[in-house]
C-alpha positions in Angstrom: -9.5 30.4 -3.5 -12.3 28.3 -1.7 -13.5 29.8 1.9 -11.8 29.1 5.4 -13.2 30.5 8.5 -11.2 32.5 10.0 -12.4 33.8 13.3 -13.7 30.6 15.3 -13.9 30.1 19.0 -14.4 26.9 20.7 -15.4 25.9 24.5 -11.7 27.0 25.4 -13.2 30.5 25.4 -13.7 29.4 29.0 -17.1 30.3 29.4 -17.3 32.5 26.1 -18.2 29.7 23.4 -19.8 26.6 23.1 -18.6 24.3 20.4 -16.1 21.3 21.1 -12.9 21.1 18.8 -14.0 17.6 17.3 -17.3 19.3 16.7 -15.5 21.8 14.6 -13.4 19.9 12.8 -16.2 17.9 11.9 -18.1 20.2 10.3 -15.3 21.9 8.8 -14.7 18.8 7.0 -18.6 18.0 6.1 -19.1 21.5 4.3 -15.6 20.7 2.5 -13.0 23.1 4.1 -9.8 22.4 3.9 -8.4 25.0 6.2 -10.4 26.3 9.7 -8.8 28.4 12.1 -9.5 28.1 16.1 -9.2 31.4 17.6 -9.8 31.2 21.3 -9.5 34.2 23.6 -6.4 35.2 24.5 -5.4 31.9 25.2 -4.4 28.6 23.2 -5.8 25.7 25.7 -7.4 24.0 22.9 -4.5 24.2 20.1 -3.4 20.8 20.9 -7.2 18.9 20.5 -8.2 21.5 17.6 -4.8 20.0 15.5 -5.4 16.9 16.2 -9.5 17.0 15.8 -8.7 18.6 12.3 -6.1 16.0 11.2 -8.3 13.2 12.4 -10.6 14.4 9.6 -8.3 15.7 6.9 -8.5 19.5 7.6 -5.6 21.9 8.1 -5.7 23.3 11.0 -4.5 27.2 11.7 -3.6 28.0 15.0 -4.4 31.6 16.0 -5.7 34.0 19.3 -8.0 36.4 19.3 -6.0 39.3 21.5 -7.5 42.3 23.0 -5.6 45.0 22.2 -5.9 48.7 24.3 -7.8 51.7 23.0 -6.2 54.8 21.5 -6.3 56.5 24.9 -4.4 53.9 27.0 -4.7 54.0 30.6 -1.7 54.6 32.8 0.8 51.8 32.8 0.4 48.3 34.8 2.8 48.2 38.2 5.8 46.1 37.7 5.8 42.2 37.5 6.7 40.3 41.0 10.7 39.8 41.2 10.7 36.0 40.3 7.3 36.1 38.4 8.7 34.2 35.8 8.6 35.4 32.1 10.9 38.6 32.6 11.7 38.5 28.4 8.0 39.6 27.9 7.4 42.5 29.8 5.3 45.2 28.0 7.4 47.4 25.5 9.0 44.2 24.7 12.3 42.3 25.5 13.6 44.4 28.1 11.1 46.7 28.6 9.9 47.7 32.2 6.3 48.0 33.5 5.8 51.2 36.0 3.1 52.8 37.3 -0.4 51.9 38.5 -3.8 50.0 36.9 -6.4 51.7 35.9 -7.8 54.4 33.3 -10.5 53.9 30.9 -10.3 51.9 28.0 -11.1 52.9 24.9 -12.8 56.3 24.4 -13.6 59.2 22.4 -12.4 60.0 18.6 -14.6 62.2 17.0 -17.6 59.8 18.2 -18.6 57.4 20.4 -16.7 54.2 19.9 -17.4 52.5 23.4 -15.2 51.7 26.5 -14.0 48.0 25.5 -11.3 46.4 24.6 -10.8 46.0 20.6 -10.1 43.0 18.9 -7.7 41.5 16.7 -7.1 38.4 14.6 -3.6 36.7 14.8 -3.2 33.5 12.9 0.7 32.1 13.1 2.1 31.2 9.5 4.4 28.7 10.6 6.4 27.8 14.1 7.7 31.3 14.5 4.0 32.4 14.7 3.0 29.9 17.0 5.7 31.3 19.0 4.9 34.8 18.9 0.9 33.3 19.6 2.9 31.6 23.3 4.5 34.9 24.4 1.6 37.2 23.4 -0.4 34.8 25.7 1.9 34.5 28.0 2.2 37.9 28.3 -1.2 38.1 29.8 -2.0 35.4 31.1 1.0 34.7 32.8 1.2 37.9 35.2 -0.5 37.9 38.6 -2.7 40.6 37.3 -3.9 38.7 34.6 -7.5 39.5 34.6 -6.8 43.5 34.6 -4.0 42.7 31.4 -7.2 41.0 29.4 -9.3 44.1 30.2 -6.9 46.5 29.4 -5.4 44.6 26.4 -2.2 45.1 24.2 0.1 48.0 23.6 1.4 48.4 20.3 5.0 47.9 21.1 4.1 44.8 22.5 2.2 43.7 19.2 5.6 44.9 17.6 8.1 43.5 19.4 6.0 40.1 19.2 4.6 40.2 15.4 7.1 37.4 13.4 5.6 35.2 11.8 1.4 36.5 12.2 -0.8 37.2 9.9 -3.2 40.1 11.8 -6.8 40.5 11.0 -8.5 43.9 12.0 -10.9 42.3 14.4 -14.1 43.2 12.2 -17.3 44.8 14.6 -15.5 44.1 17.8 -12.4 45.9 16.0 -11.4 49.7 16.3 -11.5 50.6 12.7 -15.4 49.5 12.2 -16.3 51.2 15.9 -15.0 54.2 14.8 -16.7 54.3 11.3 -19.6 53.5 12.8 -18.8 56.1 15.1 -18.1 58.8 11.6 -14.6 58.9 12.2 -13.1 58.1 8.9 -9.7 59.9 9.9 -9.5 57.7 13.3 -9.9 54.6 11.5 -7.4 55.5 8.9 -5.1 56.3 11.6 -5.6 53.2 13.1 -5.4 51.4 10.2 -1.9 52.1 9.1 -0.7 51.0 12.6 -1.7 47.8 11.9 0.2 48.3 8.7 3.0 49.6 10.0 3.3 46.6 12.3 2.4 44.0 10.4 3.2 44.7 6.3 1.9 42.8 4.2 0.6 40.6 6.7 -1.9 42.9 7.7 -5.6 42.2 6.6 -8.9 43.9 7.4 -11.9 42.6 8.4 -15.1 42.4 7.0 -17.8 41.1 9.2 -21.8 41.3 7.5 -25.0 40.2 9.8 -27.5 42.4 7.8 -28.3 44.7 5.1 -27.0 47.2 7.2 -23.9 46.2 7.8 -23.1 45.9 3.9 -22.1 49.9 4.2 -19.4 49.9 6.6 -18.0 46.7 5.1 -18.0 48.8 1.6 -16.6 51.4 4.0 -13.8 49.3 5.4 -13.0 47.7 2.3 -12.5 51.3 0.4 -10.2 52.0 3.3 -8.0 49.3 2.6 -7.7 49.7 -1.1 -6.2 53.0 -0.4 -4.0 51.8 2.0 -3.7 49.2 0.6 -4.6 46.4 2.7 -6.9 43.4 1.5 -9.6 42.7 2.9 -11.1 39.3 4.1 -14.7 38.0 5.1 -15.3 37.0 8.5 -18.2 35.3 10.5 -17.1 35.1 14.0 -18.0 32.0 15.4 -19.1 31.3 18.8 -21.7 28.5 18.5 -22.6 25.8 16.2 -26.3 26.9 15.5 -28.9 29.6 16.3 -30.6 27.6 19.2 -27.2 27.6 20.8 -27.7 31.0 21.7 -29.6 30.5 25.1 -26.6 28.5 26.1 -24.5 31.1 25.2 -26.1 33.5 27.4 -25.9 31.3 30.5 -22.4 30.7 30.1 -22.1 34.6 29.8 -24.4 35.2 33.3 -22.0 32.8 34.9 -19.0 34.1 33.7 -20.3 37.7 34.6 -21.8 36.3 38.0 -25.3 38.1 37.2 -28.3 36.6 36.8 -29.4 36.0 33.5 -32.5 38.6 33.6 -30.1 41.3 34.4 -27.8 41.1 32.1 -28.2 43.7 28.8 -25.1 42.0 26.5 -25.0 38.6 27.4 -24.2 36.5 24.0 -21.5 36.0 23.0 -18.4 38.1 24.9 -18.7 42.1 23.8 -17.8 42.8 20.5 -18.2 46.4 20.7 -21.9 47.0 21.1 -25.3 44.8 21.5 -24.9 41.7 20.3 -27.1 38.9 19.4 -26.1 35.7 19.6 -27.8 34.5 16.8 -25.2 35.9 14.4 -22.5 34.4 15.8 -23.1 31.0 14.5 -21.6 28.6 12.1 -22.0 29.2 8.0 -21.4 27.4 5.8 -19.0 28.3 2.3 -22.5 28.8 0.4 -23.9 31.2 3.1 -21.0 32.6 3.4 -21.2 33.5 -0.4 -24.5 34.1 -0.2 -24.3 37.0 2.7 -20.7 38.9 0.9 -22.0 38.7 -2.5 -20.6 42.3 -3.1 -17.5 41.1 -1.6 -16.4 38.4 -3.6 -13.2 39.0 -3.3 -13.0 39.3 0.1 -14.0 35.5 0.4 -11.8 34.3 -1.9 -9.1 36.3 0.2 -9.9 33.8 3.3 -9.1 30.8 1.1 -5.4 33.2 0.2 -4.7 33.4 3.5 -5.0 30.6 5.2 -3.0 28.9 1.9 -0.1 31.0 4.0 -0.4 29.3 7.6 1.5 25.8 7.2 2.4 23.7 10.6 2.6 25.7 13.2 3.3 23.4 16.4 6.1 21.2 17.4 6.2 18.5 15.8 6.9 16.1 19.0 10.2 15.4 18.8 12.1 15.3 23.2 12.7 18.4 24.0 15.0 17.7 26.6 16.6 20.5 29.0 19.9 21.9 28.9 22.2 20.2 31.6 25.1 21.1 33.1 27.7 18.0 32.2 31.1 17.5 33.1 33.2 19.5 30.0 32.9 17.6 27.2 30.4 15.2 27.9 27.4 13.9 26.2 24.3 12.9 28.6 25.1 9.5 27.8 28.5 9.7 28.9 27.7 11.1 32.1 24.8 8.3 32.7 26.7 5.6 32.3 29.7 7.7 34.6 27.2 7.9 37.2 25.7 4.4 37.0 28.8 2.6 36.9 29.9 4.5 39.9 26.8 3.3 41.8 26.9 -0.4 40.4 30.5 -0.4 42.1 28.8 1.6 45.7 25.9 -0.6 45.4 27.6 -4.3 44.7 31.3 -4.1 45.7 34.0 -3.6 43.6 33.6 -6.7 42.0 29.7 -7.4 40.9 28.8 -10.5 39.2 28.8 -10.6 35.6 25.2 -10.7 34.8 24.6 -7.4 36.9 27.2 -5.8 34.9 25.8 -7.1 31.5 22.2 -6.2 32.8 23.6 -2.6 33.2 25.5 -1.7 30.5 22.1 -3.6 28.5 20.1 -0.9 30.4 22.5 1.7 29.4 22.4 1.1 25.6 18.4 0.7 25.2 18.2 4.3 27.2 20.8 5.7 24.7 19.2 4.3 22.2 16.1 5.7 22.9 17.6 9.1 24.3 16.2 9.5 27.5 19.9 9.8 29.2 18.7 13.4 29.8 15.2 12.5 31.9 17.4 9.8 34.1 20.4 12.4 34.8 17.6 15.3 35.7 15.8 13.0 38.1 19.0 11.8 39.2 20.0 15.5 40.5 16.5 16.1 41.8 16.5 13.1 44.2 20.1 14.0 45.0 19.2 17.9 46.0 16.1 16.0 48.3 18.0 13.4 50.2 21.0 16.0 51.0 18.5 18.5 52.2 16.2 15.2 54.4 13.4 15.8 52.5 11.4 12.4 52.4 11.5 11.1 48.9 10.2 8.2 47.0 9.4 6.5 43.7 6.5 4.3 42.5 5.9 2.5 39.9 8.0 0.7 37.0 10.9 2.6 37.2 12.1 0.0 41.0 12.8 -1.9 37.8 15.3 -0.1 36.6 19.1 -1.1 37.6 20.1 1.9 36.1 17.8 3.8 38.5 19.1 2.1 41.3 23.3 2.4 40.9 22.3 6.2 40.3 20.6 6.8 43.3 17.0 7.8 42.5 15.3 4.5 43.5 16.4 2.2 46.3 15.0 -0.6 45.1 17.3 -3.3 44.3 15.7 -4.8 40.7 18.6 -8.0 40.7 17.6 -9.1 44.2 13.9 -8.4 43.5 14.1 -10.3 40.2 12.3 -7.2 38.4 12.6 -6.8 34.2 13.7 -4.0 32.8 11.4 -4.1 30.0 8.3 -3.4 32.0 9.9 0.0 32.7 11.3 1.0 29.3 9.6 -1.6 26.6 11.9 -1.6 23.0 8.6 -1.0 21.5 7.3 2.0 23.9 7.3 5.3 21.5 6.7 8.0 24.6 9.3 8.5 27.8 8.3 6.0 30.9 7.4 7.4 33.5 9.6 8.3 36.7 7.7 9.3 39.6 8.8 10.9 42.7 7.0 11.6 45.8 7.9 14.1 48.3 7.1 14.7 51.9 3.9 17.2 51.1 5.0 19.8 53.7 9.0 20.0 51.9 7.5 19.6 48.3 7.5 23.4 47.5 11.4 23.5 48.7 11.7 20.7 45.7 10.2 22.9 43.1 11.8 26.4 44.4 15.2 24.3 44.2 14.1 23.0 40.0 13.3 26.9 39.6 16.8 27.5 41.1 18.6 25.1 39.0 17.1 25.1 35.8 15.9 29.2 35.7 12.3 30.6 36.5 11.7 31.0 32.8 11.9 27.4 31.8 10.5 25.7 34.3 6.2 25.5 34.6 3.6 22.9 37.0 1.7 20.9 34.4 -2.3 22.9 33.9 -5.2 21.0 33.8 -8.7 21.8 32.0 -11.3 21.7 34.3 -14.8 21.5 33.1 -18.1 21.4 34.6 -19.8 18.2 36.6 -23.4 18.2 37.2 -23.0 19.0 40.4 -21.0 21.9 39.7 -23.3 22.5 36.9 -26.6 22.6 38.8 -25.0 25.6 41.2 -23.8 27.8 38.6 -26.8 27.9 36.6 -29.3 28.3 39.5 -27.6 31.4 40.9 -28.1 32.8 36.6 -31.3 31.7 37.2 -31.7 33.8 40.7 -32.5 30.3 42.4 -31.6 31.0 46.4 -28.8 28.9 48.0 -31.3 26.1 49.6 -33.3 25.5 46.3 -29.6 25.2 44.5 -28.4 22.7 47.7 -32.0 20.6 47.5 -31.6 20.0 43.5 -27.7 19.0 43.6 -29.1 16.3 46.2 -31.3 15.0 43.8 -28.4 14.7 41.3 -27.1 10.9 40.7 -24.2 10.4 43.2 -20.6 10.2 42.6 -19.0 7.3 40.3 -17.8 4.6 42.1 -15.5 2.1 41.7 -17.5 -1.0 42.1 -20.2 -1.1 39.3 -22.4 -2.9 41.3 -22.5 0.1 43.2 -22.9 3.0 41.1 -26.0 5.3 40.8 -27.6 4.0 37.4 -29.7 7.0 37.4 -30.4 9.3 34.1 -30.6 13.2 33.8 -34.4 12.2 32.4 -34.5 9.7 35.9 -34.0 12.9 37.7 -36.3 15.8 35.9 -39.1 12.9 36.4 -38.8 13.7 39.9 -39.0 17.8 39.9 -42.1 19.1 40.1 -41.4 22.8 39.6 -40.7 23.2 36.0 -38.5 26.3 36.7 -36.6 24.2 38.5 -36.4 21.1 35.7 -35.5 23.9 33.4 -32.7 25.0 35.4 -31.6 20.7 35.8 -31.9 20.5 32.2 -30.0 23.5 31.1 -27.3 22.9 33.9 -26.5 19.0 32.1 -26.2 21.1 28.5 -23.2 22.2 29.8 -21.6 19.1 31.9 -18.3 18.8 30.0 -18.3 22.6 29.4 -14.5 23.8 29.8 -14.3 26.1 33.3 -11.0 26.9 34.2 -7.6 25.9 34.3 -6.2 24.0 37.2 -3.0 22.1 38.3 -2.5 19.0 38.1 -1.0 17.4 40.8 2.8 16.6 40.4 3.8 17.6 36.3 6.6 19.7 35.8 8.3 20.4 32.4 11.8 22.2 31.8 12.5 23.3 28.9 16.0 24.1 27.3 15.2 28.0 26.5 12.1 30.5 27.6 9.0 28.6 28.0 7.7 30.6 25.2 9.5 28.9 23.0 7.5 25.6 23.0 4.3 26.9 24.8 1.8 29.5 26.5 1.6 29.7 30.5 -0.3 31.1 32.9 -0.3 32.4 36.4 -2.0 29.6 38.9 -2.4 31.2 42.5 0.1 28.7 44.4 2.7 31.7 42.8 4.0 29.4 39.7 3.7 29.3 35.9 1.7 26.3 34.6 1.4 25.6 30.9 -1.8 26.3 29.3 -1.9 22.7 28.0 -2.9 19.6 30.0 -0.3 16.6 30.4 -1.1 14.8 27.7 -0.8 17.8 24.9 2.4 18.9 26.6 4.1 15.2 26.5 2.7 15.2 22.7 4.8 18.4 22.1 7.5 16.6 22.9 8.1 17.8 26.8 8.8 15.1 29.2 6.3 15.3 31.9 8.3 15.4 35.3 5.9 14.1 37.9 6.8 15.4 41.7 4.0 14.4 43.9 3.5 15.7 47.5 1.9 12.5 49.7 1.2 12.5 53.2 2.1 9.1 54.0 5.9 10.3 53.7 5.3 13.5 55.7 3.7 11.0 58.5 7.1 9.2 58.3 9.3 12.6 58.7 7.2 13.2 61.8 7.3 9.9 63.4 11.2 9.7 62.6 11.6 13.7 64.3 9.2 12.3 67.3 11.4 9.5 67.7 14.8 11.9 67.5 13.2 14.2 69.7 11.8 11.6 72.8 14.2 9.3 72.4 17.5 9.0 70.5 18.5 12.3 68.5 20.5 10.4 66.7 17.8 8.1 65.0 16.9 8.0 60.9 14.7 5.6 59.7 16.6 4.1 57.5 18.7 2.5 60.4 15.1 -0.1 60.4 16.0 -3.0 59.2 14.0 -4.4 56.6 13.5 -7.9 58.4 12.0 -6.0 61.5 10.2 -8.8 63.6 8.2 -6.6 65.5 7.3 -4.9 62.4 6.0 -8.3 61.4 4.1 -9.2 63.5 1.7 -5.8 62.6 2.0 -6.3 59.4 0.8 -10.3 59.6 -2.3 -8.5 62.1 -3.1 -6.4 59.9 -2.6 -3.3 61.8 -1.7 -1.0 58.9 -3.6 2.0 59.6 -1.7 5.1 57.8 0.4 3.1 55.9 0.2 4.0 52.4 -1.7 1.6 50.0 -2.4 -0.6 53.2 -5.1 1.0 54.8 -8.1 -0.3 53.5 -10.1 -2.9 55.0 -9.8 -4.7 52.0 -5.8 -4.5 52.1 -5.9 -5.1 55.9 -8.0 -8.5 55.1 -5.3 -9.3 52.3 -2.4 -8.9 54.6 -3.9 -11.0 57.9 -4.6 -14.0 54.9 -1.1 -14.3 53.7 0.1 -14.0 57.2 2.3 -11.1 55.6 5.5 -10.5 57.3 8.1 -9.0 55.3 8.9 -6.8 52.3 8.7 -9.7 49.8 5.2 -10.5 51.5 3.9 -7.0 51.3 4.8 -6.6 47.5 2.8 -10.1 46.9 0.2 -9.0 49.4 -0.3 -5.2 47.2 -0.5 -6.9 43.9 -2.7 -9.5 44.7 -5.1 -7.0 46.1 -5.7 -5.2 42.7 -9.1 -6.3 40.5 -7.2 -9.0 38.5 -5.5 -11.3 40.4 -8.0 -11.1 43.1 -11.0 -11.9 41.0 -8.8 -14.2 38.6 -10.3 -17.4 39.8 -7.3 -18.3 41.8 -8.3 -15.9 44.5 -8.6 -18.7 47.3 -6.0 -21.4 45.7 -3.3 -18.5 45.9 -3.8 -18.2 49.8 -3.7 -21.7 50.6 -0.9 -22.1 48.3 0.9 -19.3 50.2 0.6 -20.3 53.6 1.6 -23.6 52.7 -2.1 -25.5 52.7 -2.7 -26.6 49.3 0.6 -28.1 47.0 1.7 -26.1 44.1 1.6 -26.8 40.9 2.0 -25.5 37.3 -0.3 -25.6 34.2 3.1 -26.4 32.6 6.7 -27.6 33.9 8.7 -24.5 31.6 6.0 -21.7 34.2 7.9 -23.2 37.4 10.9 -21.1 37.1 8.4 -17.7 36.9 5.0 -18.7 38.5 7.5 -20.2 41.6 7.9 -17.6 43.6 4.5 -17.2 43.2 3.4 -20.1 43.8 1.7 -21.2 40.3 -0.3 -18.0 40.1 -0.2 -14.7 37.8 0.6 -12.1 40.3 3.0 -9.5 38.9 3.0 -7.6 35.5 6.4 -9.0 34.9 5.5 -12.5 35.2 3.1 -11.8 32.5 5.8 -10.5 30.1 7.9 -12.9 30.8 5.1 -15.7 29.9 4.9 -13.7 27.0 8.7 -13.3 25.5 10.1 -16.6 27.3 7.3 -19.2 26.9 4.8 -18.2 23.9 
């Protein structure tokens, strides 16, 4: 069997590891591999990118975890999870089990010899989908309590690794693991002990270790490969990777001083994270097959072995297909069915009881392509969102393509009207689009939580999870956390992130055009160029997991099932994948959007009920409002959403803007394309009646019309497209 690596950490080791996925995969490919593992820390952030990375270049990839699991004197037991914490299933003992008592203890300690106070290690590489499951709720499990931080440090039980072992292959964790600390430490008997727990837990799927950086090390690995023949257990070569080459090391260390917060000439163990002693980061480094060879030449087997078992781990994620969530219908009902029950119902609420026959057609045409394409089940959870927001008053809104829906609009989550607003369907939900569209909602962003607590209410705690976000490192951001490694005080730190290019810019014309070199030319301290230098190694670097802004995904069963969470401070589970791997799992994104503009609204309109007529909503406005106007035609637009700008002021005083029709012509004109199309000036002039109209062909009139001759909105530009060319 050829060699796979097996134990391989990329920059989703947040602040642990160095290399990129693509860089990985790359060289996976280039030395011939066809197999490589990614093994991040207690975590799976990268699983997504690593996949595709390795299929991008013909490489299987193997998803996997390195866990820390708890030494054989385990502390007392972790307090209780929050009522409502989410993730209930997965409490440690397994399903069911309950978490008393206090944190703390020491972890690790004494069996016949010193085997250090860390956490140990283990490999966990998921065979198939019921791996990678086992891989989300071991995760989960950590880094989805409050207390996260203090879980990692303690690590695993062994009920836990029990109760959540289907479908793993389990490596023994080699130097950082407990069976080579305690031979190291002369405790043959502790090892063997510890050694047929992993057995016992894991069968035949249990592997150890062997993990060479010297001629030293070639007697325990001799030592824990003698152990496993009499228990049994194979035994596997491993080269723990945590960098791509030797002179990565010194970034490696900084990454470790910032993670640790210490400066970097205090810190005794600083490449790569502890693996049970003094490291070096020097051996932690990419090998290739022939070095690998090369280094367990008495081992032969044991690289061969690698090669065995990762001819084991097939496809592990899902494989994209909607994962839609389970809805409460009407008995007998298919999502479909109760779409088109609820649309119809609207059309009729909406138009009369008799609507013209193209507004029928143009429904039930709506209703077939979303069947079609089975997105009945975003439309109906939307639908009851915006239902539970409007009967509570909490300002809500959409944006965006789905106004031209008229499905959208008979079921009550838009109010725009797409028939009198002449809007296509088929710039919201193209025959040709492959993902979900988009349906976003924005909230008043004082009432947003009350949206989300009410989702987490109506769809259960455990399936419900704010979208994460990967975070990485920006110069500036950069800069700061390697002066303070660098024991730089906090005015040196503030007078080099000054001298740093400024912040990207829309306009091109005004963007700092500087270089990182621009900027060292102008440093004369060379401790402090080494610190600019060394800070821009890591721009890009992988920091922390954040929240984006308005994603939500449901899922039908336990989050668990299709992906790993964490806890985010705001006191709600967010996945450990950003938006784009969790819509490429096959979760539709949700996106619920707090915006100010709308709370501004909610205040006015409670001003207005409070001062002057209690009875007041806003909605009583009509939409012809002349006094409303005659602002909008001055340009007097200050804290009006998407109107504020000077530039959008300008627009709005040219047309001479006065109603809704105006402001939507007034708001696309604005963006980049039609205002520096060439028919910038020609378009006003046409519009306040100063110039004639006309067409660069007779069949345009009917679309360019209302537009007076000129490209404005996208769906002029599809209907160019489908009814002219």
């Amino acid at each position: 069997m050829p060699f796979t690596h097996l134990e391989v950490h990329s920059h989703f080791t947040l602040l642990g590891a160095t290399p990129a996925v693509a860089d990985l995969a790359a060289r996976a490919a280039a030395d011939g591999l066809s197999h490589l593992a990614l093994t991040d820390t207690n975590a799976l952030y990268g699983a997504l990118a690593f996949a595709r990375a390795c299929r991008e270049v013909g490489v299987q990839p193997i998803i996997g975890m390195m866990v820390t699991v708890e030494g054989p004197h385990p502390p007392a037991p972790f307090p209780a999870r929050e009522e409502g914490a989410g993730l209930p299933s997965l409490r440690r003992g397994g399903v069911g089990g309950e978490v008393g008592g206090r944190v703390g203890g020491e972890v690790g300690g004494r069996v016949g010899g010193e085997v250090g106070n860390e956490v140990g290690h283990l490999i966990l590489l998921a065979k198939d989908p019921t791996g990678y499951r086992s891989l989300c709720r071991l995760s989960s499990l950590i880094q989805g309590n409050p207390d996260r931080e203090a879980w990692a440090a303690r690590g695993l039980d062994w009920e836990t690794l029990r109760a959540h072992r289907d479908g793993l292959i389990c490596l023994s964790g080699g130097r950082a693991g407990w069976i080579e600390r305690y031979l190291r430490a002369g405790d043959l008997a502790a090892a063997q002990i510890y050694a047929g727990r992993l057995a016992g837990i894991f069968d035949e799927n249990a592997c150890l270790a062997l993990e060479i950086h010297g001629p030293k090390d070639e007697a325990i690995a001799a030592e824990v490969a003698a152990l496993g023949r009499r228990l049994g257990l194979p035994s596997a070569a491993v080269q723990p990777i945590y960098c791509m080459a030797p002179e990565d090391t010194p970034r490696l260390r900084l990454l470790a001083a910032i993670r640790e917060n210490v400066r970097l000439k205090d810190g005794e163990n600083l490449a790569p994270a502890p693996r049970g002693g003094a490291g070096r980061g020097e051996r932690y480094h990419w090998l290739s097959p022939a070095e690998m060879a090369a280094r367990f030449a008495r081992f032969p087997g044991a690289v061969e072995m690698t090669g065995a078992l990762a001819a084991r781990c097939g496809p592990a994620l899902p494989d994209g297909r909607p994962i839609w969530p389970a809805l409460k219908l009407p008995q007998g009902q298919t999502p479909d069915a109760t779409l088109t029950t609820q649309a119809e119902a609207g059309l009729v609420e909406r138009y009369g009881p008799d609507p013209a026959t193209e507004t029928q057609a143009r429904l039930a045409h709506e209703l077939t392509a979303i069947a079609r394409h089975g997105y009945a089940p975003l439309f109906l959870v939307v639908t009851d969102i915006v239902r539970f927001a409007r009967g509570q008053e909490i300002p809500v809104s959409t944006r965006g393509s789905v106004a031209n829906s008229l499905v959208a609009y008979c079921a009550g989550i838009t109010t725009v009207d797409p028939i009198a607003h002449d809007l296509l369907f088929e710039r919201f939900l193209s025959p040709a689009r492959a993902d979900a569209p988009d349906i976003d909602l924005d909230f008043c962003s004082r009432r947003r939580d009350e949206v989300l607590a009410y989702v987490r209410e109506a769809y259960g705690a455990e399936h419900v999870a704010l979208v994460g976000t990967v975070s990485t490192m920006q110069p500036q951001s950069a800069v700061r956390e390697a002066g303070k490694a660098y024991g730089l005080d906090e005015a040196t730190i503030k007078t080099l992130t000054a001298l740093l290019p400024r912040r990207w810019r829309p306009d091109p014309r005004r963007r700092d055009q500087r270089t990182v070199a621009d900027v060292l030319e102008t440093i004369p301290d060379p401790r402090h160029r080494e610190v600019v230098r060394v800070a821009y190694e890591l721009v890009g670097q992988p920091d922390h997991l954040s929240v984006h802004p308005g994603g939500v995904v449901i899922t039908p069963g336990p989050l668990t099932d299709v992906l790993p969470v964490q806890w985010a401070p705001k006191r709600f589970l967010i996945t450990q994948f950003d938006h784009g791997d969790v819509e490429a799992l096959g979760l539709p994104k949700l996106d619920l959007l707090g915006i100010r503009a709308l709370t501004v609204l909610a205040d006015a309109a409670e001003l207005v009920r409070r001062h002057h007529d209690p009875a007041f909503r806003l909605a009583q406005i009509p939409l012809d409002d002349p006094l409303t106007g005659d602002m909008l035609a001055r340009g007097e637009t200050i804290g009006v959403f998407q109107c504020e700008s000077e530039g959008a002021q300008r627009t709005l005083r040219r047309l001479r803007a006065r109603t809704v029709r105006d402001l939507a012509v007034a708001n696309a004109f604005f963006k980049p394309g039609p205002a520096t199309g060439g028919m910038a000036d020609a378009f006003v002039r046409r519009y306040r009646g100063e110039e004639r109209v006309t067409f660069l062909h007779p069949a345009l009139a009917p679309i360019l019309g209302p537009t007076k001759g000129v490209l404005i909105f996208q769906e002029q530009i599809l209907r160019v497209a489908t009814e002219i060319a």
